[in-house]
N, C-alpha and C positions, 0 to 999 in steps of 0.2 A: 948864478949862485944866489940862495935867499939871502938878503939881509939879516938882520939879528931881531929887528921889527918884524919883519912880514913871518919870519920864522917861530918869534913866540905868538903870532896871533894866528897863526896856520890850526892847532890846536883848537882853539875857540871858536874858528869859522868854522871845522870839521864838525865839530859838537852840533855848531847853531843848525847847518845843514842835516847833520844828522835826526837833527830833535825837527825839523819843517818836515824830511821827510818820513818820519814816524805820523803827526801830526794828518799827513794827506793821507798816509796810510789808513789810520783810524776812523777821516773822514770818507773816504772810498768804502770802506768796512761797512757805516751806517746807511748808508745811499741804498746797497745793494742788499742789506740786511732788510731795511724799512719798507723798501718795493717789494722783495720778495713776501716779504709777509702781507702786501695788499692783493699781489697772483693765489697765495695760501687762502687767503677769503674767499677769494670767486672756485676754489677749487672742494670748499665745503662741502659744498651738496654732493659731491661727488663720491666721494669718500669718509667725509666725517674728519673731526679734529684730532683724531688720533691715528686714524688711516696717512692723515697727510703726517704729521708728524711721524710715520713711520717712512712713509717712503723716501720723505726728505734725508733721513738720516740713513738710511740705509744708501741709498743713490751716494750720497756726499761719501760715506765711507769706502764705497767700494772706489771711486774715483780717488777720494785721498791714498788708498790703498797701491793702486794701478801707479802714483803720478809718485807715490814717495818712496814705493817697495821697502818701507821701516824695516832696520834688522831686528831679530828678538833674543839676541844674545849680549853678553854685557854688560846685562841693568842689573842693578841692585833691587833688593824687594821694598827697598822707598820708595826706587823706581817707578817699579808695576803699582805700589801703592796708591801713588800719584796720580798714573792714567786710569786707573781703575776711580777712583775719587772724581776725578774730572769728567768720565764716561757718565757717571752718576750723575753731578751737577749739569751735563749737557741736556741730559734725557729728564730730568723732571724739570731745568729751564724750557726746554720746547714743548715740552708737555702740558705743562700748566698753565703758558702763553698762549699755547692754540687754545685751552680750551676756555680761557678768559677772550681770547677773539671771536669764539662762537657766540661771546653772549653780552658783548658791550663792544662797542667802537672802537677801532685802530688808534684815534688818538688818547680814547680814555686811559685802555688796555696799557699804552707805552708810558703812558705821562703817572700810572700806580706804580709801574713797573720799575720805574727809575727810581722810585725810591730808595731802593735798594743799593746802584752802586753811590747816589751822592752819601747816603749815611757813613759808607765806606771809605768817601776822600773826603768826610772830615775827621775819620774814625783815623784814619793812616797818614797824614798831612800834619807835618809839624811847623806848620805858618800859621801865622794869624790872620795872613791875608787870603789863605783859602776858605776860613769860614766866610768871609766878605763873597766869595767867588760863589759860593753852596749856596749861600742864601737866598743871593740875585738868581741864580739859578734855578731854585726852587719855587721863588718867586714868577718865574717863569712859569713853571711846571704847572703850579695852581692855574694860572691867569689861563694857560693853554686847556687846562683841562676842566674848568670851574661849569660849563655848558654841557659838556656831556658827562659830568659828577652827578648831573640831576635823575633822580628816579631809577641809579644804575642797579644792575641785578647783582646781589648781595655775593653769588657765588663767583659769579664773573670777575667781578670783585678782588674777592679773596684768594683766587685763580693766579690774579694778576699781581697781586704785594707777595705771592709765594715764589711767584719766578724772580720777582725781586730779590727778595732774598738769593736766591739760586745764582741769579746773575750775579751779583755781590761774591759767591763761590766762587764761581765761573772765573772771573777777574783776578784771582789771587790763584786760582789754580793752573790757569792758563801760563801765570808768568812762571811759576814754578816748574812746570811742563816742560817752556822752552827752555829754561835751566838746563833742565835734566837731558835734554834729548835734544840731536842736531834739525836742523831745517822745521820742517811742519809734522816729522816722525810721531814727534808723542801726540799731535793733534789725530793723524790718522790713526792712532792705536785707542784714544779715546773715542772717537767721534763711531770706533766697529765698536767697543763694550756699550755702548747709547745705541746702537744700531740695533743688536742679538737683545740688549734688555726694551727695547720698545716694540718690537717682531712679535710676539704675542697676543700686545693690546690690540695692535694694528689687527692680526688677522681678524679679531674675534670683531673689533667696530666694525672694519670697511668689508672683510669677506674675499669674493673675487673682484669686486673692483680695483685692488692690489693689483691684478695683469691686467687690467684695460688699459691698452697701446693708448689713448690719447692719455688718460689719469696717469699713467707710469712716466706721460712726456713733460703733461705739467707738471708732474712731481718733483722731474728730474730737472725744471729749471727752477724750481723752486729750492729744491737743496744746491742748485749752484749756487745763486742770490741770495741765499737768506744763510747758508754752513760753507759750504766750500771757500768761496770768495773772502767773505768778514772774518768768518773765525781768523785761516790765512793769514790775511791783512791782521788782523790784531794781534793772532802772535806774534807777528816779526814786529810789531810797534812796540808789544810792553818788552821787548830786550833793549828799549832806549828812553823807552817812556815811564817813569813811577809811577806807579800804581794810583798816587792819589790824582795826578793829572789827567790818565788816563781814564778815573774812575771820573772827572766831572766835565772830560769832554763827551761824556753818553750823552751832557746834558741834551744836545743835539738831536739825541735820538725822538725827541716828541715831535719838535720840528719839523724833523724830517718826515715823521708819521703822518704829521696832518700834512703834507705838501705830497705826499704818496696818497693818502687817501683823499685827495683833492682830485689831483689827477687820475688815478686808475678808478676809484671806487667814488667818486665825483659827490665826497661831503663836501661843502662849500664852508670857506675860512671867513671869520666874521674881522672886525677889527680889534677886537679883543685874541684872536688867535696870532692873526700879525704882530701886535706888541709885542705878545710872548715870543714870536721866533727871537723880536730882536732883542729880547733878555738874555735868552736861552744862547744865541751866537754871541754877546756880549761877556759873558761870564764863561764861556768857552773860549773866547780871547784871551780872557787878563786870566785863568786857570795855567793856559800852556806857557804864557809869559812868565809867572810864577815859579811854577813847576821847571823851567831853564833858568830861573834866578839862582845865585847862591843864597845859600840863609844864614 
């Protein structure tokens, strides 16, 4: 039998573990988001940035489709509102990311791109100690990205602060999602309205290289790695993670970009890139310690 000690701290340990395993979740999300999108580069030539960004979402939904079999009965038309919204933010965030990848570097591309959800967890965070956490973070973000800021292509650019935005969307809509809807269901009902509205662009960029058996293979681990996987993982994190926590542990995702595009696509990390990882893991520390505090 519990004692009366181990019995009221049972509660709190559950929490703690439940908030570590969100936490890994999140970070498992960025590893395989961040890679996938350095295989997404090498598969440019192949198809073009909006070829890939077609197959990737197409593959991920047919597969979320298969693994979740969602039912379509039941929902309220806030419901369908909601995935319909979210289908929308999925497909102009990946759309606007590849085509900011096609014209400036992996880790510029992420380190513009995040602008978007830290705005987010200062905008949603009612601490004083998470603007402290944004800051260093952001601080990061510059220091990480301040070398390949130079001479960048103005569209690529603006490419890339739009998926910000998007992903800012993305983040508030996703948690609303799994609100709304059991398991990954509402993820696979978004991620087919991103699929049917991107099928278009795709044919008209890439053409027949859409059925080239190897372009359709790297396609398809590309939407493992980069949709299947993270989305996934991040949904079942934001039903235990706030939004503003969650929104500034992305800070990681530059990070992870220049140590993906280190190894697959072999830019080389200078000592000004190293610092920033360890800003950017610093302030994604005291973020989720925060984010588990009471206020």
């Amino acid at each position: 039998m519990l004692t009366a000690e181990a019995a009221a701290g049972a509660p709190g340990a559950a929490g703690a573990r439940g908030r570590l395993a969100s936490v890994a979740l999140v970070i498992g999300g960025i590893v395989s988001l961040q890679f996938g999108a350095s295989v997404a580069v090498m598969l440019f030539p192949r198809a073009g940035a909006l070829g890939v960004v077609t197959l990737r979402l197409v593959v991920a939904s047919l597969v979320l489709l298969v693994v979740c079999r969602p039912k379509l009965r039941g929902y309220s038309r806030g419901d369908w509102g909601t995935v319909l919204a979210f289908g929308v933010a999925l497909v102009g965030m990946n759309s606007l990311f590849y085509q900011a990848l096609d014209r400036i570097p992996l880790g510029a591309a992420v380190t513009l791109e995040f602008l978007g959800p830290l705005i987010l967890s200062v905008a949603t965070s009612r601490k004083l100690l998470s603007l402290v956490w944004a800051a260093l973070a952001l601080s990061g973000v510059g220091l990480l990205g301040h070398e390949g800021l130079d001479g960048l292509d103005l569209v690529g650019a603006g490419c890339a602060l739009a998926a910000g935005g998007l992903w800012a969307a993305y983040i508030l809509l996703s948690a609303r999602t799994g609100q709304r809807f059991p398991q990954a269901d509402g993820l696979a009902l978004a991620m087919t309205v991103a699929a049917v509205l991107s099928l278009p662009f795709g044919v008209v960029s890439a053409g027949s290289a859409l059925i080239d058996p190897v372009t359709v293979g790297l396609g398809a681990a590309v939407a493992l790695m980069s949709s299947v996987l993270p989305y996934t993982l991040e949904l079942l994190a934001l039903r235990k993670l706030p939004a503003s926590g969650f929104a500034i542990m992305m800070s990681l995702e530059p990070a992870v970009a220049a140590t993906a595009g280190f190894l697959v696509l072999h830019q080389a990390l200078g000592w000004a890139e190293v610092l920033a990882i360890g800003l950017v893991v610093v302030a994604s520390v005291g973020a989720v310690r925060s984010a588990g505090a009471k206020g």
